[in-house]
C-alpha positions as CSV (number, residue, x, y, z in Angstrom):
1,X,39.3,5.3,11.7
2,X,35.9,6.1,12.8
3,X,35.5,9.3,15.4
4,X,34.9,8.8,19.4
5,X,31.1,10.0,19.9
6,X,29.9,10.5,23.6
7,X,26.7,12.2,24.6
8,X,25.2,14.1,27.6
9,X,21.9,13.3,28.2
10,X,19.6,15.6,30.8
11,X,15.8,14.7,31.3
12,X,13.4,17.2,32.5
13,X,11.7,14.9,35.3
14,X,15.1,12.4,35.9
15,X,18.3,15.1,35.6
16,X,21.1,14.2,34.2
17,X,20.1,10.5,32.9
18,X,24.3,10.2,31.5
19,X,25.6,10.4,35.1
20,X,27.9,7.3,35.7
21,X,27.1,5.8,32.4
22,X,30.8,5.6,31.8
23,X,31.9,4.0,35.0
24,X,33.5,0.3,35.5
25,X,30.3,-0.3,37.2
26,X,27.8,0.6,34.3
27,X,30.1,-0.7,31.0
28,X,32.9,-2.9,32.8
29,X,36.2,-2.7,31.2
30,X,34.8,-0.3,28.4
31,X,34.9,2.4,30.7
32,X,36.3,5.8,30.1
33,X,38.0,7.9,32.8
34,X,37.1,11.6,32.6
35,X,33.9,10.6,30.7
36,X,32.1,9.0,33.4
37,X,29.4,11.0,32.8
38,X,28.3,10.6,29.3
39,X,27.0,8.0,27.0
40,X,29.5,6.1,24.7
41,X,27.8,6.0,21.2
42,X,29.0,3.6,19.0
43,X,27.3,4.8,15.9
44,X,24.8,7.7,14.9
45,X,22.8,8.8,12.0
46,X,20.8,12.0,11.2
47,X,18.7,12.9,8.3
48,X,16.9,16.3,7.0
49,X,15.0,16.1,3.8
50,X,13.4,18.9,1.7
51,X,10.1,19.0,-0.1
52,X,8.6,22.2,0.1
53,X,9.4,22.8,3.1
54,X,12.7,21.0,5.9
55,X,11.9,17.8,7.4
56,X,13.6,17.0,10.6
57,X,13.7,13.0,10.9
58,X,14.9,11.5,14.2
59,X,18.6,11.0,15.2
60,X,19.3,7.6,15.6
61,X,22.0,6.4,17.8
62,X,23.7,3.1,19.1
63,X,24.9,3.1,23.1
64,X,25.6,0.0,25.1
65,X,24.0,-1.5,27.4
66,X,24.8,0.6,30.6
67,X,23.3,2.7,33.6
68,X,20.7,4.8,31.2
69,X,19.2,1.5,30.0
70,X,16.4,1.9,32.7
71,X,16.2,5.3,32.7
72,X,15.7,5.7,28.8
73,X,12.6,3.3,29.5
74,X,11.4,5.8,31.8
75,X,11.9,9.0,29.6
76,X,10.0,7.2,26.3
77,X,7.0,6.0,28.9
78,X,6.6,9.1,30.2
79,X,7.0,11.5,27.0
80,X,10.1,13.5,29.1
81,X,11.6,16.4,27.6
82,X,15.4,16.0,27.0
83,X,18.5,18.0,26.2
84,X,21.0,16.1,24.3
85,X,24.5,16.7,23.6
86,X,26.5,14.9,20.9
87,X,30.4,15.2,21.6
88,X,32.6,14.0,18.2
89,X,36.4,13.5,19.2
90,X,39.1,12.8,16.5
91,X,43.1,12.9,17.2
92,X,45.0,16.2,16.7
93,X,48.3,16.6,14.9
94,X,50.0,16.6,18.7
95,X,48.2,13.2,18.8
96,X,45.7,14.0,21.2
97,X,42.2,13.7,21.3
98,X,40.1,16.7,20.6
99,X,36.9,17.7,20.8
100,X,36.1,18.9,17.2
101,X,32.3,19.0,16.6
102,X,29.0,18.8,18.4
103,X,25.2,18.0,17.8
104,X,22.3,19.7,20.5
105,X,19.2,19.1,20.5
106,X,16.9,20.7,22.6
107,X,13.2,19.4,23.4
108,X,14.1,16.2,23.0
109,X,11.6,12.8,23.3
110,X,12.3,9.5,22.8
111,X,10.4,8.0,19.8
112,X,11.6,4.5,19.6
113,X,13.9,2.6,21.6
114,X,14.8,-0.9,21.0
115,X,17.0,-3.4,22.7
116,X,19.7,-5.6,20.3
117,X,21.2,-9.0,22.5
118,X,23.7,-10.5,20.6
119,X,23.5,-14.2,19.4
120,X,25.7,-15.8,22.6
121,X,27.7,-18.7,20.0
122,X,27.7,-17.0,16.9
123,X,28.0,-13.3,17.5
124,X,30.0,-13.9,20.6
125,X,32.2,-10.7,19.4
126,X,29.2,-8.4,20.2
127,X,28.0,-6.6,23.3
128,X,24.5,-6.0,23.5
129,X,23.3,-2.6,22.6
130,X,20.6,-0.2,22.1
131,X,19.0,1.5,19.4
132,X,17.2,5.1,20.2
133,X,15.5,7.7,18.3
134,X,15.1,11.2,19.5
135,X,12.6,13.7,18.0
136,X,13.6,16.8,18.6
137,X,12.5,21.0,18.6
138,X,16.0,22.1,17.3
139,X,19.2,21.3,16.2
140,X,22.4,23.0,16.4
141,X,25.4,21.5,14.6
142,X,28.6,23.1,16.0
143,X,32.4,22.9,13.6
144,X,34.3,23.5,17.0
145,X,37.7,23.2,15.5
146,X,36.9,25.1,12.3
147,X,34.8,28.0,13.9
148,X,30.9,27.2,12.0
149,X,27.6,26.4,13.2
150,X,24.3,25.5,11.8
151,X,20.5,25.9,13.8
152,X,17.6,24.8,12.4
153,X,14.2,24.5,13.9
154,X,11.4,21.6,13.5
155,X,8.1,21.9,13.0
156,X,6.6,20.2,15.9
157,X,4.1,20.3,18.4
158,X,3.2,19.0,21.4
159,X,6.5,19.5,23.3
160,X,5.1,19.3,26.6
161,X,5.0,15.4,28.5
162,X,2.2,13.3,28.2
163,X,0.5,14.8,24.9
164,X,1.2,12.9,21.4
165,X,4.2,14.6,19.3
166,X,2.0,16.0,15.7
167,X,5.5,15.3,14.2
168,X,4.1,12.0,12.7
169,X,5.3,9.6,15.2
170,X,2.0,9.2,17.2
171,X,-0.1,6.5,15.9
172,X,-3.1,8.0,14.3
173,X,-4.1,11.2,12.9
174,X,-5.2,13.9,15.8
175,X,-9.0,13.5,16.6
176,X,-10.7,16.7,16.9
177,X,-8.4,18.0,19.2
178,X,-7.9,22.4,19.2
179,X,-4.2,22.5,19.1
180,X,-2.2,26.3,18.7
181,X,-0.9,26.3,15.2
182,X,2.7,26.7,14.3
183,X,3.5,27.8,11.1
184,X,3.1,24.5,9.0
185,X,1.4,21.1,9.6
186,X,2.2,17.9,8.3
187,X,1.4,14.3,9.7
188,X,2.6,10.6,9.3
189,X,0.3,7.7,9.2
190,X,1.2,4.5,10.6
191,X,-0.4,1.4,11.0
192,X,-1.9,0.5,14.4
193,X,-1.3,-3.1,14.0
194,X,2.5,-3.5,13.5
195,X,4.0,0.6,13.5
196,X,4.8,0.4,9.7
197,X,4.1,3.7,8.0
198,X,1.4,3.9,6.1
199,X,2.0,3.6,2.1
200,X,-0.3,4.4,-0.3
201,X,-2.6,5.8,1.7
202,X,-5.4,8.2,0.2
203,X,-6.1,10.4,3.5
204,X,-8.7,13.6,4.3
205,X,-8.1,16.0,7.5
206,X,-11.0,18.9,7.9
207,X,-9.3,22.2,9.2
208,X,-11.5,25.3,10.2
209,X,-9.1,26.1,7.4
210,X,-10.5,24.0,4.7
211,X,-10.2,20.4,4.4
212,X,-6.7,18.9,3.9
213,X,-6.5,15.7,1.4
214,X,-3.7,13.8,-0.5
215,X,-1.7,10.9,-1.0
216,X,1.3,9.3,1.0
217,X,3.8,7.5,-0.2
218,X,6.3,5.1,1.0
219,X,7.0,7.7,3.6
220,X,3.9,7.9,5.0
221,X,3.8,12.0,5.2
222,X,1.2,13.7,4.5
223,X,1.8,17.0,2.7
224,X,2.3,20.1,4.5
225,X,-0.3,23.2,4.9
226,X,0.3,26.4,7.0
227,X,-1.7,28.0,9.0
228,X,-0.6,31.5,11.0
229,X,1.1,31.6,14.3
230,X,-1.8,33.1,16.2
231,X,-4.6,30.9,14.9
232,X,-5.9,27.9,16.8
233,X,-6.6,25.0,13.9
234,X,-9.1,22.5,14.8
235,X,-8.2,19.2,13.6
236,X,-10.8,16.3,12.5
237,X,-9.6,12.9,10.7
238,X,-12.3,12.1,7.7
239,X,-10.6,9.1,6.1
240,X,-7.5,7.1,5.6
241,X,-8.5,4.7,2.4
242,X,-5.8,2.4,0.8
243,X,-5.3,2.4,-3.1
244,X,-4.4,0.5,-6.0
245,X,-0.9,0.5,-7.1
């Protein structure tokens, strides 16, 4: 059987945006007593990929419908800062339920949300739900029951509200904007029209470190350059050219 998943949710602006998100008033008869103040999640995926250097993608979740919906809306308009905590419960040998693993994330933003209402004849089984990505600054991925953790770090910018995430998820290429460098640098192209990534995509970024030029792929990442900690880079987009496959 699949594990219980529940999540505590706390906005920098809003508070704690899981308050009452259990309750009879927020799910109905789905409700949880002694969780009233978390998120049900009814599925989650996470991915990290490797190149030459870790890429953090977005955890995606599934939650119900409930008394974040609104709030959520708020927190991806506004570019909040959020500290998530993912909660895994499976049934012990005694038969209870325990509380055996754990995902955080810290610095948190919302990077897509989307809203899933069920067909009312034919899916008439289904509740509606939402999907939600979170980008994120860190992860820490706790083994409660078996005594390991993992931390890793992302290499994003921009963590403060109301400035685009240089993580790839903002639209367009940074335009001549002095940002403080972190380590490495890498960037995701997406189309303006309908939020596909880019593929295919010959691209040139001018650095006060040299210029920057390459090919994405399906992915729509760029490659990744490094810069040191102390140095400002100053960014300027040249091109973004399609090409023949």
């Amino acid at each position: 059987m699949s594990y219980l998943i529940y999540l505590s949710l706390k906005g920098k602006k809003q508070g704690l945006i899981s308050a009452g998100c259990s309750t009879p008033e927020s799910i109905g008869n789905r409700y949880q007593a002694g969780r009233e103040d978390q998120i049900q999640v009814l599925s989650l995926n996470h991915m990290m990929t490797r190149d030459q250097n870790i890429n953090h993608h977005p955890v995606s979740f599934v939650k119900p419908i409930d008394k974040s919906s609104p709030l959520l809306a708020m927190a991806i308009d506004g570019n909040e800062l959020l500290d998530a905590v993912f909660m895994f419960y499976r049934i012990s040998p005694m038969g209870q339920l325990e509380r055996f693993y754990e995902v955080k994330l810290t610095s948190a933003t919302l990077v897509d949300f989307s809203c899933h209402y069920p067909h009312s004849i034919d899916d008439n089984d289904q509740i509606p739900s939402e999907t939600v990505l979170l980008d994120y600054k860190s992860i820490t991925c706790s083994h409660l029951a078996a005594g390991t953790t993992g931390y890793s770090i992302s290499q994003l910018q921009g963590r403060e509200e109301e400035r685009p995430l240089l993580s790839g998820f903002s639209s367009i290429l940074p335009l001549a904007e002095t940002i403080t460098a972190l380590f490495s640098h890498q960037f995701k192209l997406k189309n303006q029209q309908n939020g596909d990534n880019c593929q295919h995509i010959a691209y040139g970024v001018k650095t006060n470190k040299g210029p920057v030029e390459g090919v994405c792929q399906t992915s729509g990442v760029t490659k990744q350059f490094d810069t040191k900690q102390e140095e400002n880079l100053n960014v300027e987009y040249l091109f973004q050219t399609k090409i023949g496959i």
